[in-house]
Structures are given as structure tokens and as C-alpha cells.
C-alpha positions as CSV (number, residue, x, y, z in Angstrom):
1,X,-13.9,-26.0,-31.8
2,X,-14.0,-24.8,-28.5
3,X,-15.0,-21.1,-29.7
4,X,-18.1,-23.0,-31.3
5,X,-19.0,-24.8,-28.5
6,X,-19.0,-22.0,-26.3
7,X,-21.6,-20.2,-29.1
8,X,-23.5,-22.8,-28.4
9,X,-23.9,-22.7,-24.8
10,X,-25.0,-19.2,-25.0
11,X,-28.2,-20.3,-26.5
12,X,-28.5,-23.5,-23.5
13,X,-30.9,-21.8,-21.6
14,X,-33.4,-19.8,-24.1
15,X,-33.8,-23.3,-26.2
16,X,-34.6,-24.9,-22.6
17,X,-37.4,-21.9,-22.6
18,X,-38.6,-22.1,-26.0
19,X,-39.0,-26.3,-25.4
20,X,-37.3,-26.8,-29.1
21,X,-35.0,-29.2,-30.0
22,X,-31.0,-28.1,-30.4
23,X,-28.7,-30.0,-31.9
24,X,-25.3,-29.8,-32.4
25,X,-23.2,-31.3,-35.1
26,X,-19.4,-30.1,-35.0
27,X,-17.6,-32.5,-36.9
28,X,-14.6,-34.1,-35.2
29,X,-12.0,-34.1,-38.1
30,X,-12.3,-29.8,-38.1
31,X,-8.7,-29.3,-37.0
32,X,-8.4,-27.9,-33.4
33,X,-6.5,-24.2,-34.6
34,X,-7.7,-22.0,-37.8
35,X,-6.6,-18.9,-38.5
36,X,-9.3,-16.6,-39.0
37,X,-11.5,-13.3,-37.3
38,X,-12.8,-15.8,-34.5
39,X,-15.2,-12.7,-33.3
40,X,-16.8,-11.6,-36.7
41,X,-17.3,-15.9,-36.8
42,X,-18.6,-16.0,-33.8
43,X,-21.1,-12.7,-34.2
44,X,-22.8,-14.2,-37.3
45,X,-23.6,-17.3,-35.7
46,X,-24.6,-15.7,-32.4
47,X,-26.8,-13.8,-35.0
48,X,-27.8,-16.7,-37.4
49,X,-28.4,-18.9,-33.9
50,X,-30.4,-16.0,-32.3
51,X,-32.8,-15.6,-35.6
52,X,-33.5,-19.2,-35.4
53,X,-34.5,-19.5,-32.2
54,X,-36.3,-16.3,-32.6
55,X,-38.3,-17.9,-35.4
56,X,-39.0,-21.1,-33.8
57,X,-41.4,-21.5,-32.0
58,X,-41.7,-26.2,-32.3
59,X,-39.0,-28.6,-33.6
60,X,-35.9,-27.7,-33.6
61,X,-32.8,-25.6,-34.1
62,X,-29.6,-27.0,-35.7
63,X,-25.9,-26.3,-36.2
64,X,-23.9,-28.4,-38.2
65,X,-19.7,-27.5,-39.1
66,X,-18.5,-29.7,-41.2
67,X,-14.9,-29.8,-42.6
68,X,-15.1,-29.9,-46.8
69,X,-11.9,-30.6,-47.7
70,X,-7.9,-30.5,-45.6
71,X,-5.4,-30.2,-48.3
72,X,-1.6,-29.2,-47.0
73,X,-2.3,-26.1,-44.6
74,X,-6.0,-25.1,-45.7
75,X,-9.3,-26.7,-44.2
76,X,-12.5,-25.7,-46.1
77,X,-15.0,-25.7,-43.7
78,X,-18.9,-25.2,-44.3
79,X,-21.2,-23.7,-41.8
80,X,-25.3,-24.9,-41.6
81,X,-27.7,-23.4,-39.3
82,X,-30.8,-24.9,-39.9
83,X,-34.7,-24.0,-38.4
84,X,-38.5,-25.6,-38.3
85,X,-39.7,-22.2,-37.8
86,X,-41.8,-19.4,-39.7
87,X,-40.0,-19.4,-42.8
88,X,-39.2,-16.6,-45.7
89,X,-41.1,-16.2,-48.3
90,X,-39.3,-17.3,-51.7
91,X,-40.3,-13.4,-53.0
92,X,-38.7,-12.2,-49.6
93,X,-35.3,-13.9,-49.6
94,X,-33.3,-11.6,-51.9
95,X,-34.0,-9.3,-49.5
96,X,-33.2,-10.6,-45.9
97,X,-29.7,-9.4,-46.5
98,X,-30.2,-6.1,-47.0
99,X,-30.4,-2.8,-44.1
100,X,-33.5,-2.3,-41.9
101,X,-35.4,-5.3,-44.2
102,X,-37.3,-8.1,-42.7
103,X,-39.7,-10.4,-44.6
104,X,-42.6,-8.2,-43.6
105,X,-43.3,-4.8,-41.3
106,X,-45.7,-7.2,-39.5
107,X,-42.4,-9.5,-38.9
108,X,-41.0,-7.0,-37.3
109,X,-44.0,-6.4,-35.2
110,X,-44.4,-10.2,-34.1
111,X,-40.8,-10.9,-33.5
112,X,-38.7,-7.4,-32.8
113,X,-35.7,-7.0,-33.8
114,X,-34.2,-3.8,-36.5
115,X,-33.0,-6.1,-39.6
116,X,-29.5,-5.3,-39.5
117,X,-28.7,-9.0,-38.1
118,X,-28.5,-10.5,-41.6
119,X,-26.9,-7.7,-43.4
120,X,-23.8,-7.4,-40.6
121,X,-23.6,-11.3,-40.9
122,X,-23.8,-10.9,-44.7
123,X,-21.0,-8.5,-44.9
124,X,-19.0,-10.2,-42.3
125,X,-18.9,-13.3,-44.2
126,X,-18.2,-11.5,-47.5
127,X,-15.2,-9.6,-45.5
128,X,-13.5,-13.5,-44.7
129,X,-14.4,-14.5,-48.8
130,X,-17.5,-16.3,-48.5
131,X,-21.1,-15.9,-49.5
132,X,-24.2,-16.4,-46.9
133,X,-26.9,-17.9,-48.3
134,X,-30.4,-18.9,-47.2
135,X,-32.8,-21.5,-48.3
136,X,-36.3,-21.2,-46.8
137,X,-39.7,-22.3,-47.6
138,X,-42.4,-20.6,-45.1
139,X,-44.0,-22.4,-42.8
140,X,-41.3,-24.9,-42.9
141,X,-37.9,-23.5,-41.6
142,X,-35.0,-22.0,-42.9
143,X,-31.7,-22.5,-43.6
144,X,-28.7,-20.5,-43.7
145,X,-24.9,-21.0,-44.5
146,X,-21.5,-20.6,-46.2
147,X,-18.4,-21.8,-46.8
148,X,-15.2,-20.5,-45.7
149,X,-11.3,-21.6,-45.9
150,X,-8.9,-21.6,-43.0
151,X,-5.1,-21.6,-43.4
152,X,-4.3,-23.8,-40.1
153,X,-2.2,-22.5,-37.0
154,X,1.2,-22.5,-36.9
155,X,3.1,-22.7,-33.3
156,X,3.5,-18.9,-32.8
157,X,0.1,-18.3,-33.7
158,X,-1.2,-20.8,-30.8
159,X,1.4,-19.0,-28.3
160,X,-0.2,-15.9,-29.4
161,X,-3.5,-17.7,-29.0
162,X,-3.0,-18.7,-25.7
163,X,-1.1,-15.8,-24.9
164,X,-4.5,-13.3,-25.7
165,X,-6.6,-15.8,-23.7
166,X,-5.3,-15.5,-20.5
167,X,-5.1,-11.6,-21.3
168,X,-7.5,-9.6,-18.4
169,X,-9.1,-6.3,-20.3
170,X,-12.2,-4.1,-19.4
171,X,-14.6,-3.9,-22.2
172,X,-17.9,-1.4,-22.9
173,X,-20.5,-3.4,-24.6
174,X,-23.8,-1.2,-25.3
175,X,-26.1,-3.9,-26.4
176,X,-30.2,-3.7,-25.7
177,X,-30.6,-7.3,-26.9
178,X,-30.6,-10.3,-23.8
179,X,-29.0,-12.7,-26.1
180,X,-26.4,-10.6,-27.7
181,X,-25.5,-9.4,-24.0
């Protein structure tokens, strides 16, 4: 949860910007520790959040995580992020997700961007078992998500956890993007 939140509040300042609305719906019953590749996670919805918002340009932006199902150590958990902005076309959608493809070249030309953001969130997903999917109508908004299972944290795991946390390394990011700075 508190990887989630802090996603968020990357975004705190460009929805200020843009004057859209935000909202965030985590829901409380997600246990606190799940196992799982917390920074492929957290790139796909830096990049789902960051094509919202890039799309948006009224109304709102939302993120909803809600937990499916809890059954002995595995939570099922279901990701939403949902827009009011340009919307795909339903001819376009089957398309999103693959390399260097955007709706339209004039897409591109509008709203920047090299079409890889999908495709890397895509195969990310695909690499922890789940599927991301979109429903879109243009002009309306989009909306993306996927479903993924968690096996929860067991003691060591948190000690490792907290151990990797406090952990000071130097780190080369080459990024040309503000947002994914």
C-alpha cells in the first residue's frame, strides 16, 4: 500500500497543473506485505497513470486497487486506472499494445511520447501472469487494467523488506521524460 501511495504522489503536482480531478481508491482490506516485482508494478502504473493524465485534458483521472479474493496465503488483487480523456478508437485498441504504435501518427504529434509505454506495461504484466486490458470509447475516456495474485509476506521476507529499504545505493537513471524522472 504504501508503494501505491507513493505512485500516486508522483503525479500530485502535474494533476494540480492540468486542473483534473484525481482520485484514489486503494482498498483497505489489500493486506499490508505481497510478494511480488514491486518495481515492474510500480513502472506500469507510473506508465498507465502518466498516459492518463497525458490524455486528459477535463474530468478526471482514477485509480482504484481493489482486493478480489484472500484465500489462505494468496490475495487476488485487481488494478483500474480509469480516464475522461481522448479516447481509442475501438479499430485502434488491438493495437495500443504493440512497439512504436499509438492510435494515430497525429497522436503522436499532439501528445509526444514513442509508444513503447503500453507494450513494456503489457509485457510486464504478462511476465507476473496477468493480462492488461483496455476498454475505451473515444471522446469519452479509457480504461485500463488487470488482475494479478500475490502470495502474502512471510516474516523473513518483511526483514528483507525493511532490510533493502533502509539500503543507501547510487543509481544512473537516463530518462528524457519529466514524469518518469
Amino acid at each position: 500500500k504504501d508503494d501505491l501511495n507513493m505512485v500516486t504522489k508522483l503525479f500530485a503536482k502535474r494533476v494540480e497543473d492540468k486542473g483534473v480531478k484525481f482520485v484514489v481508491d486503494i482498498d483497505e482490506k489489500i493486506p499490508h506485505c505481497l510478494e511480488c516485482d514491486i518495481n515492474r508494478l510500480k513502472q506500469v502504473l507510473i506508465n498507465l497513470l502518466g498516459n492518463a493524465l497525458k490524455f486528459t485534458s477535463k474530468g478526471s483521472v482514477t485509480i482504484r486497487v481493489n482486493l478480489l479474493s484472500h484465500i489462505d496465503n494468496i490475495a487476488k488483487v485487481r488494478f483500474g486506472i480509469k480516464d475522461t480523456g481522448i479516447g481509442i478508437p475501438k479499430d485502434k485498441q488491438d493495437k495500443i499494445f504493440e512497439s512504436f504504435s499509438q492510435a494515430d501518427g497525429s497522436t503522436t504529434r499532439k501528445y509526444g511520447g514513442t509508444g513503447l509505454g503500453l507494450t513494456i506495461s503489457s509485457k510486464f504484466i504478462e511476465m507476473m501472469d496477468g493480462k492488461l486490458q483496455v476498454e475505451s470509447i473515444e471522446g469519452e475516456g479509457s480504461k485500463f487494467f488487470f488482475e494479478l495474485e500475490f502470495q502474502l509476506c512471510n516474516d523473513e521476507v518483511k526483514q528483507q523488506h525493511n532490510f533493502s529499504a533502509n539500503f543507501n545505493a547510487k543509481i544512473l537513471i537516463a530518462e528524457d521524460h519529466p514524469v518518469n524522472q
